[in-house]
C-alpha positions in Angstrom: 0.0 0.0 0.0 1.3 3.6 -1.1 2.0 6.5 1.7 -1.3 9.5 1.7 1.3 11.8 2.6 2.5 14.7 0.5 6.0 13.0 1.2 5.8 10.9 -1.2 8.7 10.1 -3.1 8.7 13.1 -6.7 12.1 13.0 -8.8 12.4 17.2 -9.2 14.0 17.5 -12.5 17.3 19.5 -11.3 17.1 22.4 -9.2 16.6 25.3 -12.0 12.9 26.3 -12.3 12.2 24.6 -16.0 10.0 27.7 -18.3 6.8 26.3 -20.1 4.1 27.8 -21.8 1.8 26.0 -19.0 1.3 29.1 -16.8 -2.5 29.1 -15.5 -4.2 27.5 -12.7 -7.8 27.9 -13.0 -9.5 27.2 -9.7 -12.9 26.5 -9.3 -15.3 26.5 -6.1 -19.0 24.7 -6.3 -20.9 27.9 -3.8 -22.8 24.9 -2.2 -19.5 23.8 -0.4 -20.2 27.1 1.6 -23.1 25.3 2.8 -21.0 22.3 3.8 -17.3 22.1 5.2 -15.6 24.6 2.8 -16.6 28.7 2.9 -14.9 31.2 -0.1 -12.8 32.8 2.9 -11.1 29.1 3.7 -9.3 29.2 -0.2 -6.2 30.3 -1.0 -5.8 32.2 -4.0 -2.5 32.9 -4.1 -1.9 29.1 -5.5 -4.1 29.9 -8.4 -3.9 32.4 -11.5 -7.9 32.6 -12.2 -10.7 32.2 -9.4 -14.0 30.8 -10.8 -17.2 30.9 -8.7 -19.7 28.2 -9.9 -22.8 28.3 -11.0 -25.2 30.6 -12.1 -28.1 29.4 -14.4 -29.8 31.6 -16.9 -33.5 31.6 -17.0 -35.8 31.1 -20.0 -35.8 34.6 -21.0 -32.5 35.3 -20.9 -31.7 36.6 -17.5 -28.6 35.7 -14.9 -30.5 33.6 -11.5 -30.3 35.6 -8.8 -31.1 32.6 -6.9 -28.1 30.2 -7.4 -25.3 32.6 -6.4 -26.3 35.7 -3.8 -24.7 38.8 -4.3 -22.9 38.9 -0.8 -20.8 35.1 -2.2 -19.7 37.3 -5.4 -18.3 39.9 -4.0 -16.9 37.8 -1.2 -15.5 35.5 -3.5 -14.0 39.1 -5.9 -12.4 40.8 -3.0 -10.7 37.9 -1.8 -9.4 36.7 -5.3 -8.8 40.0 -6.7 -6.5 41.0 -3.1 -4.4 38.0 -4.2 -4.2 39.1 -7.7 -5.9 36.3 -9.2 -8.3 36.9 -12.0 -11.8 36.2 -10.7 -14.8 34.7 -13.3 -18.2 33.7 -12.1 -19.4 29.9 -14.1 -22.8 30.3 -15.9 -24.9 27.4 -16.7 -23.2 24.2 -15.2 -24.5 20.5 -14.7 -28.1 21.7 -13.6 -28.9 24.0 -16.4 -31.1 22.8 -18.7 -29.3 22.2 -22.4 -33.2 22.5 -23.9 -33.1 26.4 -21.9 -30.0 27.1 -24.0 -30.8 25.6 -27.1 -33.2 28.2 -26.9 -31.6 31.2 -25.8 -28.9 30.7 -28.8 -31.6 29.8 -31.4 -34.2 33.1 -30.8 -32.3 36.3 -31.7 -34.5 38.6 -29.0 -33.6 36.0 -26.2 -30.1 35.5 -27.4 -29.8 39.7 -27.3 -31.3 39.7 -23.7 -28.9 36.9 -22.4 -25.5 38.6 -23.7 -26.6 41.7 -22.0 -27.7 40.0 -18.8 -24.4 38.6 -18.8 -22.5 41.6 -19.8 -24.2 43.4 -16.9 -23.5 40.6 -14.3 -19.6 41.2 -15.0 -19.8 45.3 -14.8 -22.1 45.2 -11.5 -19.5 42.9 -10.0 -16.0 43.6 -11.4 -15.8 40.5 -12.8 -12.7 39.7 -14.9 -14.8 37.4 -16.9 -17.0 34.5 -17.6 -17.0 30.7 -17.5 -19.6 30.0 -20.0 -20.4 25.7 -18.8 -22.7 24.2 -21.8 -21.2 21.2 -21.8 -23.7 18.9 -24.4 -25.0 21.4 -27.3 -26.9 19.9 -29.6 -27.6 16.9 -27.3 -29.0 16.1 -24.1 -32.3 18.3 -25.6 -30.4 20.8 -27.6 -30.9 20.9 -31.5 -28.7 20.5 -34.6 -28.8 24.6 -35.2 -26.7 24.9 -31.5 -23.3 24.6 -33.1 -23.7 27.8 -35.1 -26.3 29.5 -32.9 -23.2 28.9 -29.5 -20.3 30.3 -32.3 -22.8 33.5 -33.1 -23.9 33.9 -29.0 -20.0 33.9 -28.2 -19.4 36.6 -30.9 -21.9 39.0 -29.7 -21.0 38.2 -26.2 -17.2 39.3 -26.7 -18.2 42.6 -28.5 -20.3 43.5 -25.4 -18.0 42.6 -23.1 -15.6 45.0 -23.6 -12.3 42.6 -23.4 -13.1 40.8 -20.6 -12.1 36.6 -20.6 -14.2 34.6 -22.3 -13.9 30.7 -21.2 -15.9 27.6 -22.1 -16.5 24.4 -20.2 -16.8 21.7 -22.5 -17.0 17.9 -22.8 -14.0 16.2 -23.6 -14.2 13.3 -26.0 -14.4 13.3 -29.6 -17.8 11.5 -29.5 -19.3 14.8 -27.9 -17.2 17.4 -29.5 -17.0 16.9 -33.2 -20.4 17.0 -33.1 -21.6 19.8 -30.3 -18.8 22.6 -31.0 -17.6 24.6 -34.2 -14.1 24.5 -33.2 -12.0 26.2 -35.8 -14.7 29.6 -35.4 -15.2 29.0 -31.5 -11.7 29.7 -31.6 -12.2 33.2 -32.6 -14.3 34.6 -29.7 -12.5 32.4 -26.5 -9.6 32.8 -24.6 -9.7 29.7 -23.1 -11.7 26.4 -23.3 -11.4 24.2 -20.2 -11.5 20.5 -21.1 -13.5 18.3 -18.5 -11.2 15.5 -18.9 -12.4 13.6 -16.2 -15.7 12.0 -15.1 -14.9 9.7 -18.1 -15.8 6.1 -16.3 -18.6 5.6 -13.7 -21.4 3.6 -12.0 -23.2 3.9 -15.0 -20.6 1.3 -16.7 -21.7 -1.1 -14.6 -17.7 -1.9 -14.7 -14.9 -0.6 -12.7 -12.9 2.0 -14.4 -10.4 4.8 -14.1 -12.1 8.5 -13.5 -9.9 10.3 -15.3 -6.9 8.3 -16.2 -4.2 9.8 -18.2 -3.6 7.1 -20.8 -5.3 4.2 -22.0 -5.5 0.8 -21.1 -3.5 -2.1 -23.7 -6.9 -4.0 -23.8 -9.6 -0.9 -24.7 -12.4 -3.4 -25.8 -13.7 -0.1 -28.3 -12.1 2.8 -30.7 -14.9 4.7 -27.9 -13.2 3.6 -25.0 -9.6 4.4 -26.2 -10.6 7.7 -26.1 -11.5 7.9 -22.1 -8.2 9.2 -21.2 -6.1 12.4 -21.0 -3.3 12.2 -23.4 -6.2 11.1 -26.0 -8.2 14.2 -24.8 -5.3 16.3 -24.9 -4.7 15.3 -29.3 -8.3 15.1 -30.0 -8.6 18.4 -29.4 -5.6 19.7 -30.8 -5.7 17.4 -34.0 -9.5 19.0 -34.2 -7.7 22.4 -34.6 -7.9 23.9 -31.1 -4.6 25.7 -30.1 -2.7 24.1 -27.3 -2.0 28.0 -26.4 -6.2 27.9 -25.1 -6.6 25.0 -23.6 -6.9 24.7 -20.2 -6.8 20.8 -18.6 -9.6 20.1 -16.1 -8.4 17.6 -13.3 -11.0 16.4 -10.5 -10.8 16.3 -6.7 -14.2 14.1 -7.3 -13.6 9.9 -7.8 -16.2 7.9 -8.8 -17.3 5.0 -6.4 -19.1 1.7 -6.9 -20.4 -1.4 -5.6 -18.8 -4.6 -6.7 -20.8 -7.3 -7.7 -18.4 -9.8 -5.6 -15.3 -9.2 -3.3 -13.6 -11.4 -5.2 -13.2 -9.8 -8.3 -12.2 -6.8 -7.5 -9.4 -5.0 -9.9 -10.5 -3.2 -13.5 -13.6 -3.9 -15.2 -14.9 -6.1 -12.7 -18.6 -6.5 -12.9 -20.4 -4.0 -10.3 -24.4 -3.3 -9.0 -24.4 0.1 -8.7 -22.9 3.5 -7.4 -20.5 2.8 -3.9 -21.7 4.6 -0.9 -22.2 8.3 -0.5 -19.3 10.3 1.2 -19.8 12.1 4.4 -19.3 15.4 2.8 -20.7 15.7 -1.2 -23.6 13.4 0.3 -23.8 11.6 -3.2 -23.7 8.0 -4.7 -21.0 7.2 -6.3 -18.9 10.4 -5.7 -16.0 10.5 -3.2 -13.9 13.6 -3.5 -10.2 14.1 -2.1 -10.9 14.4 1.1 -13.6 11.7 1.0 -11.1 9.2 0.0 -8.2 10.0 2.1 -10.2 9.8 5.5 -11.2 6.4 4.4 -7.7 5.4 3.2 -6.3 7.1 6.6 -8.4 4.4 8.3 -6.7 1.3 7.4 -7.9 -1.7 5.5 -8.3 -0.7 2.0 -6.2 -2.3 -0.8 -4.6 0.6 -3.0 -3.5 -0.2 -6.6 -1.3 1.6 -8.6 -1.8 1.0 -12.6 1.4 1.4 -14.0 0.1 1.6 -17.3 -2.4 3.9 -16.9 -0.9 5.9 -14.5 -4.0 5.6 -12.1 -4.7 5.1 -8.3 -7.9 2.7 -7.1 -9.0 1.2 -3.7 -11.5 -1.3 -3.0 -12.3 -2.8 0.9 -15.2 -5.5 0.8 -18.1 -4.0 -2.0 -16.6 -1.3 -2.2 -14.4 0.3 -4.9 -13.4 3.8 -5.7 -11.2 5.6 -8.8 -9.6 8.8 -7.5 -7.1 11.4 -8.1 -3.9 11.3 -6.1 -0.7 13.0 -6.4 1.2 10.6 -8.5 -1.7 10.6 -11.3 -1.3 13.9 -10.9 2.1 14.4 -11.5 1.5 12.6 -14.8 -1.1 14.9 -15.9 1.1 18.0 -14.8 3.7 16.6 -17.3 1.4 15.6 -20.3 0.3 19.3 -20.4 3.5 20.4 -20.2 4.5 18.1 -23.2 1.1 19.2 -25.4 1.9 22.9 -23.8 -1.7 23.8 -23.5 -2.3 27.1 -21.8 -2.7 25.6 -17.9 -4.9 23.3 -15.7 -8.2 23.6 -14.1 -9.1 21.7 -10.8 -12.7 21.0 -10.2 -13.4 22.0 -7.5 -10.7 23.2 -5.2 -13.5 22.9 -2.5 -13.2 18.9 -2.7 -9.9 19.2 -1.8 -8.2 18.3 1.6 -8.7 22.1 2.6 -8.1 21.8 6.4 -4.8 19.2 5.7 -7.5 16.4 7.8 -4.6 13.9 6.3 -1.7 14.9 6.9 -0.5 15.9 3.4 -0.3 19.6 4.2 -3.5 22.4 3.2 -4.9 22.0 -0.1 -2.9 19.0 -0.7 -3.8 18.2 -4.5 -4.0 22.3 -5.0 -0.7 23.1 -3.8 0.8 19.7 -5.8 -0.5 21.5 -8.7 0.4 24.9 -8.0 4.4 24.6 -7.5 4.6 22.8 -10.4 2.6 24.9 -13.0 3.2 28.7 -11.7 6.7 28.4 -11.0 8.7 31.4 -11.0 5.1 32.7 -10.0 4.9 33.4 -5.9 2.8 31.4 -4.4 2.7 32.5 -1.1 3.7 29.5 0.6 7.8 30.4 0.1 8.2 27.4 -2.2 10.4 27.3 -5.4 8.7 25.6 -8.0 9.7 22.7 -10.5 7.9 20.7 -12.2 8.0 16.9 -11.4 6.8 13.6 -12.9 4.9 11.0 -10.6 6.9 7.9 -8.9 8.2 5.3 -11.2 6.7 7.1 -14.1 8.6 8.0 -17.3 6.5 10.4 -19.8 7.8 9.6 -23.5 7.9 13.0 -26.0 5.5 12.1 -28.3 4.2 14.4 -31.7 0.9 15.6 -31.2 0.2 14.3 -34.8 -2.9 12.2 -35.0 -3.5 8.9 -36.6 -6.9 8.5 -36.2 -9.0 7.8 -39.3 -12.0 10.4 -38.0 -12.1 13.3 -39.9 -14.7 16.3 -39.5 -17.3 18.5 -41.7 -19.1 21.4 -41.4 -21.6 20.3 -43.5 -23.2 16.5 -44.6 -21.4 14.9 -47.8 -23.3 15.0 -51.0 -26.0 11.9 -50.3 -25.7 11.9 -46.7 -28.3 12.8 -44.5 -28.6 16.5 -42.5 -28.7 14.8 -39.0 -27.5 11.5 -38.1 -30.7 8.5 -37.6 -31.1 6.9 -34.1 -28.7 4.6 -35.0 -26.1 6.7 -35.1 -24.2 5.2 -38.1 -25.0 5.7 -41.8 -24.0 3.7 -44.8 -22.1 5.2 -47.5 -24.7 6.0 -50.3 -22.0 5.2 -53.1 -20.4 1.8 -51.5 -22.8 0.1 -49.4 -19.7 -1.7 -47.8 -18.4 1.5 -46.0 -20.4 3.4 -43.2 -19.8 6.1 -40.8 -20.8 6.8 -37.3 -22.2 9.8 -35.5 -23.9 11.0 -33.2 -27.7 10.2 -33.1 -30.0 12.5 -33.6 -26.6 15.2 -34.3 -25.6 17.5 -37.0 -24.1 14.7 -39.5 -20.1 15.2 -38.5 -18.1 11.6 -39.1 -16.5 10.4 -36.2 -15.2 7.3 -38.1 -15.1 5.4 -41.3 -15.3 1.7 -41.1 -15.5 -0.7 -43.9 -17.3 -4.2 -43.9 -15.3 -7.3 -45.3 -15.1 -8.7 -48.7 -18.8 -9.4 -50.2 -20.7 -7.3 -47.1 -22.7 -4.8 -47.0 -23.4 -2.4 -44.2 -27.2 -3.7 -43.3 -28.9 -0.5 -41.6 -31.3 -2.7 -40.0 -29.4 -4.0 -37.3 -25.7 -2.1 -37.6 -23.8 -5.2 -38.8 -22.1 -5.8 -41.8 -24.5 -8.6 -43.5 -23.9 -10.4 -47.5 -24.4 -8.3 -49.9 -27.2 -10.5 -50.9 -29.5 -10.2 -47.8 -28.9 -6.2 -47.6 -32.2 -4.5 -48.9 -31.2 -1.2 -51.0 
C-alpha cells in the first residue's frame, strides 16, 4: 500500500525552475460547499492564477439567476481573489442547467440579445474579470442541430459586449461529444480559453470498474470509444480537431467515482459491479468521493490501493466497495502531459473537494498546492516554495508528436447523399459503396467520427448495424 502523505517520493527534474508555456491555474469552487465544510474565505488564491465561482443558471428569458449565487458570495468570492491578484470569473450554466433552456436562448435572436446583456451586466455590477460559459452537451441532451452555429454566433456577440473581458468555455472532452456539439476552428475566434473536462470519463453507469480520469489508455480498450477515455487522448483530440494548445486549459477532479462490486472477489478493473459505492460524508452523493472523502477512508486502514502502471492511475476497493480517485502521483503525470502538449494551464474541479483543512496529513490544499508549484513556478505562491515541475513515482512520460493517426475526420456540412442529421442509429451507410459506413452521433448534425469498412462481399445492413452479405442487404 502507497504512503497518503505529501512526502511521497517526486524526482524534481534539477534544481533550475524549468520555463513552459503551461502558466494558468484555474480554480474553481462549487458555492454549495459554503453550505457544507468549505466557505470562499477558507481558499487560497495565491496558489491559483484565475478564481471561478460556480454556477449561475440563466432563466428562460434570458436573464442571470439571482437565486443560485447571492450577491454577498460574489463579492466575497472578488475581493478575496482580486487582493491576491488572481483573475476572478463567475461559471454560468453548469451540470443543472437545462441544455433544452439554451438551445433556446442561442436559437431566438431577441432572447439571445437579452442573455449577452444580462451577462455583460452581471460582469460590470461585479467587477468581474470574466466568464465561464459551462454548456457542456449542445446539440444533445435536448439541444438541437442549429446549437453549433447559434453557441459560435452567441459567443461573438458576447465578446463585443463585453468590452475585453475573458471569455472561457467548459466543454466535454471526447471526440464522441465534441466533433459533433462545437464549431471549433470559429469558436476559436471569440474564446480565450476552453477548459477540457477531462475527467468524469468512467462511472457507475458502466456497470464496470474503471479509471475517472486516467491519463492514458489501457493495452486492452475493448472499443475505438473507449480508447478515447483518457487524457493524453483528450489532450490530441482536441488539438488534432484544430484547437490551439495556447487555449486550452486541462480540467483535473478532486471528485472519484465509487461503486459497488458485484463480488469481493473480483475486484481489480472492469470487474462486474451493481451500482454506485456509498455516498461520502461530505458531497452526500452516490457514487462520488472527492479528495478528502477518500483520504479519510484510506487514513483508516484496510483498503487495498492499486497503482496501474500503465495507466498511471490510483484505485482502492475494501469488501463491496471500490473507488477511482485522483492522487498526487496521477497527478504528476497529468502536470507533465500538459507540459508536453503545452496547453495554456490546468483547471481543478473543485478546489473545495480538496483536503482544505490538511485532515490527512498531506499539508493544506494537498492536491491544489501539488499543482500549483509545479505549474506557476517562478510565480509566488505564497507558501515560500520554489517551484519545479516533477513527474509521478516510477513514471517516465515519453515526448510524443501531437500528430494524430486517427481515421476520423470532420465536416461542417453532410457529404453529398448523406443525410442532415445523423438516424437513431447513429451510423450511416455510404450511399455510393454500401460496404463502407460512418458513425455519428444520433439525432446530431451529421459530422463523421469514423469510417469503417465491412469485409469482402458485405454490406453495411442498416437494420441492425452489422455488416451482413451483400445479398441479404435490402437497397
Amino acid at each position: 500500500m502507497r504512503s497518503w502523505a505529501l512526502g511521497l517520493l517526486v524526482l524534481f527534474c534539477g534544481a533550475t525552475t524549468l520555463q513552459a508555456a503551461t502558466d494558468k491555474l484555474f480554480c474553481y469552487y462549487n458555492s454549495v460547499a459554503e453550505y457544507r465544510n468549505v466557505a470562499i474565505t477558507d481558499l487560497k488564491p495565491k496558489l491559483c492564477t484565475h478564481m471561478v465561482l460556480q454556477y449561475t443558471r440563466l432563466y428562460p428569458y434570458g436573464a442571470v439567476s439571482t437565486i443560485d449565487l447571492p450577491a454577498s458570495s460574489i463579492s466575497k468570492f472578488v475581493n478575496l481573489g482580486k487582493a491576491a491578484g488572481a483573475k476572478v470569473l463567475v461559471s454560468i450554466g453548469g451540470p443543472e442547467q437545462s441544455s433544452s433552456v439554451l438551445s433556446s436562448l442561442m436559437s431566438i435572436v431577441s432572447l439571445r440579445k437579452a442573455t449577452v446583456l444580462s451577462i455583460a451586466a452581471l460582469v460590470n455590477d461585479y467587477g468581474l474579470d470574466g466568464i465561464d460559459f459551462y454548456w457542456r452537451y449542445p446539440v444533445l441532451a435536448g439541444g438541437n442541430p442549429e446549437d453549433r452555429e447559434n453557441f459560435v454566433t452567441f459567443l461573438s456577440q458576447l465578446k463585443a459586449a463585453m468590452s475585453g473581458k475573458l471569455i472561457a468555455i467548459s466543454v466535454a472532452p471526447t471526440k464522441d461529444f465534441f466533433l459533433s456539439s462545437y464549431d471549433i476552428a470559429a469558436l476559436s475566434s471569440y474564446v480565450d480559453y476552453v477548459n477540457v473536462m477531462a475527467f468524469d470519463l468512467r462511472g457507475y453507469w458502466d456497470a464496470k470498474t474503471g479509471f475517472n480520469a486516467p491519463p492514458y489508455p489501457s493495452t486492452a480498450e475493448s472499443s475505438l470509444d473507449e480508447a478515447q477515455l483518457n487524457v493524453d487522448s483528450i489532450l490530441r483530440g482536441w488539438i488534432s480537431a484544430g484547437l490551439s494548445s495556447s487555449k486550452i486549459i486541462l480540467g483535473v477532479s478532486t471528485e472519484g467515482h465509487s461503486y459497488k462490486l458485484s463480488s469481493t472477489f473480483a475486484t481489480g478493473l472492469k470487474a462486474r459491479t451493481i451500482g454506485p459505492g456509498n455516498e461520502g460524508v461530505y458531497t452526500g452523493t452516490l457514487g462520488v468521493l472527492n479528495y478528502l472523502e477518500v483520504c479519510e477512508l484510506l487514513k483508516k486502514g484496510d483498503w487495498t490501493v492499486v497503482w496501474s502502471n500503465i495507466q498511471k492511475a490510483h484505485y482502492a476497493y475494501k469488501g463491496d466497495q471500490w473507488v477511482s480517485y485522483e492522487s498526487l502521483d496521477s497527478l504528476g503525470v497529468k502536470i507533465a502531459l500538459a507540459l508536453q502538449y503545452n496547453v495554456a494551464g490546468i483547471g481543478m474541479w473543485a478546489v473545495d473537494g480538496d483536503d482544505v483543512k490538511n485532515v490527512c496529513g498531506g499539508g493544506p490544499f494537498t492536491l491544489l498546492d501539488f499543482v500549483s508549484i509545479r505549474v506557476l513556478a517562478p510565480r509566488e505562491t505564497g507558501e515560500g516554495t520554489t517551484a519545479a515541475w516533477a513527474s509521478s513515482p516510477g513514471t517516465t512520460i515519453a515526448k510524443t508528436t501531437t500528430t494524430s493517426t486517427t481515421t476520423t475526420t470532420t465536416t461542417t456540412a453532410a457529404p453529398t447523399g448523406l443525410p442532415a442529421v445523423c438516424p437513431s442509429s447513429g451510423f450511416v451507410r455510404d450511399p455510393y459503396d454500401c460496404a463502407k459506413f460512418y458513425r455519428c452521433i444520433a439525432a446530431a448534425k451529421f459530422v463523421i467520427l469514423s469510417v469503417q469498412t465491412c469485409g469482402t462481399g458485405l454490406c453495411f445492413d442498416t437494420r441492425y448495424n452489422v455488416c451482413n452479405w451483400k445479398a441479404n442487404v435490402p437497397f
